[in-house]
DRENKE-202302 format. One record per residue: x, y, z of N, C-alpha, C in turn. Coordinates in steps of 0.2 Angstrom, whole numbers, padded with zeros to 4 digits, always signed. Layout:
residues N
XYZXYZXYZ...
This chain:
residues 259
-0192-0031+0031-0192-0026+0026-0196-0029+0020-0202-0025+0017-0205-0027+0011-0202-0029+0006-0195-0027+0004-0191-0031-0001-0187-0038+0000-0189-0039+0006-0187-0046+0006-0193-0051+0007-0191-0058+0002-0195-0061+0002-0196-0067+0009-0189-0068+0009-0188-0072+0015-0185-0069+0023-0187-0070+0028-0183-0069+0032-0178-0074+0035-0174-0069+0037-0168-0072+0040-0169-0076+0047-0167-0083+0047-0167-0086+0054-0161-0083+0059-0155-0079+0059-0152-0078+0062-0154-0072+0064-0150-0069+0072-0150-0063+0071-0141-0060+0071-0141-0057+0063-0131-0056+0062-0129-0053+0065-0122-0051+0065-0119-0046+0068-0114-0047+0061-0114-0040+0058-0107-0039+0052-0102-0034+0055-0095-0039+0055-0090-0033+0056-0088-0029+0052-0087-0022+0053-0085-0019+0048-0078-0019+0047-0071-0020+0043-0065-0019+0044-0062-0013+0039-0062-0007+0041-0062-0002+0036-0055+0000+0034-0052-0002+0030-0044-0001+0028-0043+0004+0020-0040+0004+0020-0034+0006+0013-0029-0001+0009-0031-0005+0004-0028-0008+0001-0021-0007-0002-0017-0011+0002-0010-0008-0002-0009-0014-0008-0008-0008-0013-0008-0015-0018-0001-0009-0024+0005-0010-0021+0013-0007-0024+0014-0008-0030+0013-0004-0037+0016-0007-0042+0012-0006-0047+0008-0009-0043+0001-0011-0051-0002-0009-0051-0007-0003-0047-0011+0005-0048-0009+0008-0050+0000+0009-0048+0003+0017-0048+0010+0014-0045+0015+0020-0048+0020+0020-0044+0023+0020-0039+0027+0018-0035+0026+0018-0030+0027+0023-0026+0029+0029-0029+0031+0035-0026+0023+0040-0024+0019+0039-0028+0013+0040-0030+0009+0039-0024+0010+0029-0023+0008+0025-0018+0008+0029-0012+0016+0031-0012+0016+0031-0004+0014+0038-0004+0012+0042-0008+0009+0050-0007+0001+0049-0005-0002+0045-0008-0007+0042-0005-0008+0037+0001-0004+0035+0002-0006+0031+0009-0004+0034+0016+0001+0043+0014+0002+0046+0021-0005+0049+0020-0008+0050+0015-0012+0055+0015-0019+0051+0018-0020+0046+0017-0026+0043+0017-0024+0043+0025-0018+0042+0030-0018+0042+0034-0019+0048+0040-0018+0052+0036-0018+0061+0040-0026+0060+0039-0031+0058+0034-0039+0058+0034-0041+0054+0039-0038+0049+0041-0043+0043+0046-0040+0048+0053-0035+0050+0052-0032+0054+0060-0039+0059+0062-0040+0063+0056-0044+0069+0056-0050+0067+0058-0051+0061+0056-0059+0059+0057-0060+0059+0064-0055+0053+0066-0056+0050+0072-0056+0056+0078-0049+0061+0075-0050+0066+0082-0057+0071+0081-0059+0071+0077-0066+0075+0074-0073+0072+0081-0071+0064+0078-0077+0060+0081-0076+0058+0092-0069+0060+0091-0068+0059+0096-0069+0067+0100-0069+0071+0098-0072+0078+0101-0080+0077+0103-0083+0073+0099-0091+0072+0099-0093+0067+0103-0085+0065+0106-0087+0059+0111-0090+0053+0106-0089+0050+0101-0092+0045+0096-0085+0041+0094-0078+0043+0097-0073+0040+0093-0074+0032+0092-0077+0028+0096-0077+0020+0095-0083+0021+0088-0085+0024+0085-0090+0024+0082-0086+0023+0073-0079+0023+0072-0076+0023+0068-0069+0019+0071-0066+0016+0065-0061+0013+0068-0054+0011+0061-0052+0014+0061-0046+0012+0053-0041+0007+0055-0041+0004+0049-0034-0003+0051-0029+0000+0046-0024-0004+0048-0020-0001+0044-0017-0006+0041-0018-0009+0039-0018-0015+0034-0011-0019+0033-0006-0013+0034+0002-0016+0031+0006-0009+0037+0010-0012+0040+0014-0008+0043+0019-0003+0039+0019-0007+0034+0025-0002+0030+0020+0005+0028+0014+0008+0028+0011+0013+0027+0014+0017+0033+0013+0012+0037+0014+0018+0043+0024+0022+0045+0027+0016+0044+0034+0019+0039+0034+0022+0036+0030+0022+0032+0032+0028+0026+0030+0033+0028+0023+0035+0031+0020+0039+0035+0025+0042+0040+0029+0040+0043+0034+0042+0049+0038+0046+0047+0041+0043+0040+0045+0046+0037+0045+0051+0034+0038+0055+0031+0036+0060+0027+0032+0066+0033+0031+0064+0039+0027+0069+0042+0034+0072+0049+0030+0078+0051+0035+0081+0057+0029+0077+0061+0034+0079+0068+0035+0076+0077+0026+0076+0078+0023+0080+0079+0017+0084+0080+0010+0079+0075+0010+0076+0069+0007+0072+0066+0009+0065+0069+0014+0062+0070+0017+0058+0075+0013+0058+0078+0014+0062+0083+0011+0061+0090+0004+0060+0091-0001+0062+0083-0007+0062+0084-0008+0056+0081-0004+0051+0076-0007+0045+0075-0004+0041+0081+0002+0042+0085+0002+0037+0092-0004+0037+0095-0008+0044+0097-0013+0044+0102-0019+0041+0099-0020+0040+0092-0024+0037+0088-0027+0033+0090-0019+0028+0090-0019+0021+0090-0019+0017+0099-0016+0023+0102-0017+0021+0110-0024+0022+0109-0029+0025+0109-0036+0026+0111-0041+0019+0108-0038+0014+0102-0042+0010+0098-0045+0015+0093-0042+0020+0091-0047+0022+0080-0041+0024+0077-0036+0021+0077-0033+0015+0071-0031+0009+0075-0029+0006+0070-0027-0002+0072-0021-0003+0066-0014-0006+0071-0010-0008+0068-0009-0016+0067-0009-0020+0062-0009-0025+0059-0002-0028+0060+0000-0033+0062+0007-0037+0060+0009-0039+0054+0004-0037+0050+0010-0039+0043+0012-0031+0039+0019-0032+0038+0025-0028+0037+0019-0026+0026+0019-0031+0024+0017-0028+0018+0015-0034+0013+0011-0033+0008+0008-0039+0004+0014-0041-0002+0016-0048+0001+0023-0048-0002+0021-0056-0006+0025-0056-0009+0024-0063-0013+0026-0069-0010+0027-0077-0013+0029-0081-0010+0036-0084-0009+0040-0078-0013+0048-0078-0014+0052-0074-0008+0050-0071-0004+0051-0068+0003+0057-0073+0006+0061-0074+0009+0063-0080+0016+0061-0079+0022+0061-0082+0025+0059-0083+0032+0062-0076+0038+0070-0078+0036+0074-0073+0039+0070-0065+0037+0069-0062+0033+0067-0053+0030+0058-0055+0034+0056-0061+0033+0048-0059+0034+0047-0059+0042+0052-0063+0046+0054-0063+0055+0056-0057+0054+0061-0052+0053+0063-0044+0054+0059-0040+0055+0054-0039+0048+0050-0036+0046+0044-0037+0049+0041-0038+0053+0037-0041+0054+0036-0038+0064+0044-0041+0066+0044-0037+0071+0046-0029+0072+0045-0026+0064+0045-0019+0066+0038-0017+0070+0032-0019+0065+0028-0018+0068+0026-0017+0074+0028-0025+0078+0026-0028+0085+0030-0024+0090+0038-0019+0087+0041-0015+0092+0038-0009+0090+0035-0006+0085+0031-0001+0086+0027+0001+0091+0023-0004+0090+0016-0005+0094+0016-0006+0102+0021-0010+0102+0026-0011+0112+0027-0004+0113+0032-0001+0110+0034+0005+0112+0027+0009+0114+0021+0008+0112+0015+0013+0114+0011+0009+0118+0013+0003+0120+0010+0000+0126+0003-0005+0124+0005-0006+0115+0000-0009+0112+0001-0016+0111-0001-0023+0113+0002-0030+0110-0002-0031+0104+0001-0032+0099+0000-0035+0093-0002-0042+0093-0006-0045+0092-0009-0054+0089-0012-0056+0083-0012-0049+0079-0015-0050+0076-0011-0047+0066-0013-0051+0060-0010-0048+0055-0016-0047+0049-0016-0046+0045-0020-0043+0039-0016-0041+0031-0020-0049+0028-0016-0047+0022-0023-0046+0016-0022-0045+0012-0028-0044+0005-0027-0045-0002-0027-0046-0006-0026-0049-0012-0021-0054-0013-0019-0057-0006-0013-0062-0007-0017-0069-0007-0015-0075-0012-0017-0081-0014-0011-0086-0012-0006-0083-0009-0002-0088-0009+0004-0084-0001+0007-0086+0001+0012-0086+0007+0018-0091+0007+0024-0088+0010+0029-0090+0009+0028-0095+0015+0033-0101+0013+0032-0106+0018+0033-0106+0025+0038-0098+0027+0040-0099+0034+0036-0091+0036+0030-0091+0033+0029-0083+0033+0022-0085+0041+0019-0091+0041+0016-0092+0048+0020-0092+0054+0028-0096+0053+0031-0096+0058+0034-0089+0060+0035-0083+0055+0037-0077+0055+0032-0074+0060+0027-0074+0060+0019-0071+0062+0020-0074+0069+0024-0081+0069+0021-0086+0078+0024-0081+0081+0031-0082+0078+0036-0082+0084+0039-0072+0087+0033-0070+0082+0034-0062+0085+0027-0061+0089+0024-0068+0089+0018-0065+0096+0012-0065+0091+0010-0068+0085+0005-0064+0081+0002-0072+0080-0004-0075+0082-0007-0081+0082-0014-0079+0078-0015-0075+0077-0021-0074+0071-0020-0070+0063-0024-0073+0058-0021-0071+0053-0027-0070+0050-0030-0063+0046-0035-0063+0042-0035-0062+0036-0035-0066+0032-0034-0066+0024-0040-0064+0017-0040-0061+0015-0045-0058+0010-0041-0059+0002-0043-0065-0001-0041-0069-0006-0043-0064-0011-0040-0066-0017-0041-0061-0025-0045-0070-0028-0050-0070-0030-0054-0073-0035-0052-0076-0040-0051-0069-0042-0047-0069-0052-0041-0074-0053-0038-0075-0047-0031-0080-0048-0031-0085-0043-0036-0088-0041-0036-0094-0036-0041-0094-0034-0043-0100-0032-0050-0099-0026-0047-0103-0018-0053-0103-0016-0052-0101-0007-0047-0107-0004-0043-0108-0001-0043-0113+0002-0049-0118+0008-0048-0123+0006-0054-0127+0009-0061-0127+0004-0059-0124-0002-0065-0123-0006-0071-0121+0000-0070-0116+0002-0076-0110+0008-0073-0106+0010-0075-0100+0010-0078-0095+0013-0079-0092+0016-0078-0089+0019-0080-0085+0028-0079-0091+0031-0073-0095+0033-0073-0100+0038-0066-0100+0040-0065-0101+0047-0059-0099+0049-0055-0106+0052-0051-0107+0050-0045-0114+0051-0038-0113+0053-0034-0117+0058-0029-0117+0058-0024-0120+0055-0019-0115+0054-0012-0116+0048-0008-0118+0053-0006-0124+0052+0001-0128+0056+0009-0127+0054+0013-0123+0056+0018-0120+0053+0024-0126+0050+0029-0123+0048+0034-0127+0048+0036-0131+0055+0036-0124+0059+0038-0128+0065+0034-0131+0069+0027-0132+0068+0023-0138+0071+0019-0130+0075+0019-0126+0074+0014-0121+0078+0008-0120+0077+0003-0115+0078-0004-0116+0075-0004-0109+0074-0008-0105+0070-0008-0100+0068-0015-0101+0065-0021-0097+0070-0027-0095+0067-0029-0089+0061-0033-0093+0055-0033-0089+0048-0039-0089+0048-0043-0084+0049-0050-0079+0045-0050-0083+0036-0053-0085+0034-0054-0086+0026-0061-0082+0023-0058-0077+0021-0061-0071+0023-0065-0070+0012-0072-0068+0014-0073-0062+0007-0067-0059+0002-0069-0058-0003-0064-0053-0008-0063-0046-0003-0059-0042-0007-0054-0039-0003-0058-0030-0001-0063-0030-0006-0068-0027-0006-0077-0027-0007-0074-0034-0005-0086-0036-0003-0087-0031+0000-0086-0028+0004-0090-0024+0007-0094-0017+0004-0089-0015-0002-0091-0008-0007-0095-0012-0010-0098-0015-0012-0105-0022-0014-0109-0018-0010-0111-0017-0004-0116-0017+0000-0118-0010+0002-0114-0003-0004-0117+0002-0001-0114+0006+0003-0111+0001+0007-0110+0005+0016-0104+0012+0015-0101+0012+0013-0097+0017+0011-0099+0023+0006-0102+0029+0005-0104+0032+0000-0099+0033-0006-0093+0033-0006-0089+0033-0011-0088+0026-0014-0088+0022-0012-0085+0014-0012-0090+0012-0013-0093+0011-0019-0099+0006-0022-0095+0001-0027-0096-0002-0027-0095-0007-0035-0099-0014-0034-0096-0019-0042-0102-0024-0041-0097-0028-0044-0093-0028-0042-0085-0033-0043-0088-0041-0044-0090-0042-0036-0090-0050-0034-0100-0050-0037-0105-0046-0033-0111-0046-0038-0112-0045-0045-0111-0049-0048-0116-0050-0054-0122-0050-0054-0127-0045-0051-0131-0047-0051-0137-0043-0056-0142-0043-0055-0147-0037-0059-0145-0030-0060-0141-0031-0053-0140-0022-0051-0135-0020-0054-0129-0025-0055-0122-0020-0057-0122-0016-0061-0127-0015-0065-0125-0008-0071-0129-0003-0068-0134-0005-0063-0137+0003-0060-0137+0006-0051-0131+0002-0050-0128+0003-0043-0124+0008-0044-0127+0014-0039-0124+0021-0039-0124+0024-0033-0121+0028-0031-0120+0031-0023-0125+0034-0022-0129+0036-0027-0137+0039-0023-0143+0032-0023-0142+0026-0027-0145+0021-0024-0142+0014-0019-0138+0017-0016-0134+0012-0015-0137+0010-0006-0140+0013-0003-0144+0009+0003-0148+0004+0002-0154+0006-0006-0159+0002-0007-0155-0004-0010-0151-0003-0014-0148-0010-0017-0144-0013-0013-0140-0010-0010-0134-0014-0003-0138-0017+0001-0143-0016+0003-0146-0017+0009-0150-0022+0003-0153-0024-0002-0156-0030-0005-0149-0035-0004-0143-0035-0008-0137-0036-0009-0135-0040-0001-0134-0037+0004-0134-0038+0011-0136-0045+0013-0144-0044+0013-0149-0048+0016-0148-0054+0010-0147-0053+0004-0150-0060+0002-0141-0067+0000-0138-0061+0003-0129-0062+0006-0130-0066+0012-0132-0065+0017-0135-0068+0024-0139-0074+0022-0144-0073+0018-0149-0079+0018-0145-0087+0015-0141-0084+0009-0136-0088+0006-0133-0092+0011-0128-0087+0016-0127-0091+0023-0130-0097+0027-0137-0095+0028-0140-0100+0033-0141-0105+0026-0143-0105+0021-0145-0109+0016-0138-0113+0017-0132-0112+0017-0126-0114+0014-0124-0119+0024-0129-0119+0026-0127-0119+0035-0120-0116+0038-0119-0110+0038-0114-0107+0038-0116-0108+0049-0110-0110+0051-0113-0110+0059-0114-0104+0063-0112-0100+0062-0110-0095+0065-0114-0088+0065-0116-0085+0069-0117-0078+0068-0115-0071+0066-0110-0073+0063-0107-0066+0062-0104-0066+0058-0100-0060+0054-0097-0063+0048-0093-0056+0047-0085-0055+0045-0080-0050+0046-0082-0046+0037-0082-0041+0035-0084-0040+0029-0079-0032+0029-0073-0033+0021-0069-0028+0023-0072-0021+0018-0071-0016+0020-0073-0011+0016-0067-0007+0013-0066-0005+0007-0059-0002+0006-0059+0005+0003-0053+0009+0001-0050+0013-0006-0045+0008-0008-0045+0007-0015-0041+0002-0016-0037+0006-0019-0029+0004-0018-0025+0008-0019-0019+0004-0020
């Protein structure tokens, strides 16, 4: 592309993980919260069965970041919506996540092993195995919140740190390490981007921002320029990579509404 100067020695793969941030409290009330998170739900159901009529359903995929949306969910809609987000998620365009909700480091062991298994008997019930959880603006974990995750069958963990109040463990970055629990267990951790790198690069028409870039562009990134400058943003985001000898060729990048 003529706007890059250098090219890339790699060839990437970026995964895209397209969710909804649940962040209780501190946007909005909670009652608010939950009026938004059935709804943002009913929107990814429509998309998927929209894209699935056109035969393109793998072509989108919604996670759903914290099981307790989808609680809440169950609990506001009739039988009939139900059954449309089951067949969602039996099909793979949505994904349910093993963590119950982004909770602080004052949790106990015992409420985060409960909760935690609601998920994992949801999911069973529809013939889906859970290994996997998703958390986003959390800096910190409760000491028994790996062992919570082992022992309901949940061995991978991807974490999307907040900046503003901590840096990375392992001082890096898109690199992924194993957490050794209290009880001696392993627990694979993604050390993942900010919670919304991904609206940096464009890829969402509504989701722009320059949160984590500081760059020349933050004050004239806008949804009608935002291919030309994501797609700059992108690439010189990759190059950084191999500069940095990142090993690997791929890299998980989360796209959000932050909510």
């Amino acid at each position: 592309m003529k706007m890059l100067k250098q090219k890339l020695n790699k060839k990437w793969e970026v995964l895209l993980i397209h969710h909804t941030h649940t962040d209780i409290g501190y946007t909005q009330t909670q009652e608010n919260i939950e009026y938004y998170h059935v709804n943002f739900i009913k929107q990814a159901i429509e998309i998927a069965e929209c894209l699935r009529i056109e035969n393109r359903e793998h072509e989108f995929v919604w996670v759903c970041e914290c099981f307790w949306n989808i609680e809440v969910f169950l609990n506001e809609v009739d039988s009939s919506w139900e059954e449309r987000l089951n067949t969602c998620i039996k099909n793979g365009s949505i994904e349910v996540t093993g963590n119950y909700l982004n909770l602080n480091e004052l949790i106990d062991y015992d409420v985060l092993k409960n909760h935690t298994k609601k998920a994992v008997n949801y999911a069973s019930n529809l013939g889906i195995n859970i290994n996997s959880a998703m958390t986003a603006d959390i800096n910190g974990y409760a000491w028994g919140y790996a062992d919570a995750l082992y022992e309901n069958g949940i061995k991978n963990l991807l974490s999307c740190v907040h900046t503003h109040h901590g840096m990375y463990p392992l001082f890096k970055k898109q690199t992924p390490f194993y957490w050794k629990t209290p009880k001696g267990e392993k627990v694979l951790v993604w050390n993942g981007e900010h919670y919304h790198f991904g609206n940096e690069f464009g890829i969402v028409k509504t989701a722009t921002g320059s949160y984590i870039n500081r760059d020349e562009f933050m004050n004239t990134f806008t949804q009608e320029n935002r291919h030309e400058i994501g797609t700059k943003r992108l690439y010189r985001y990759l190059k950084a990579l191999e500069n940095e000898n990142y090993e690997l060729d791929f890299i998980p990048i989360t796209v959000i509404n932050s909510l």
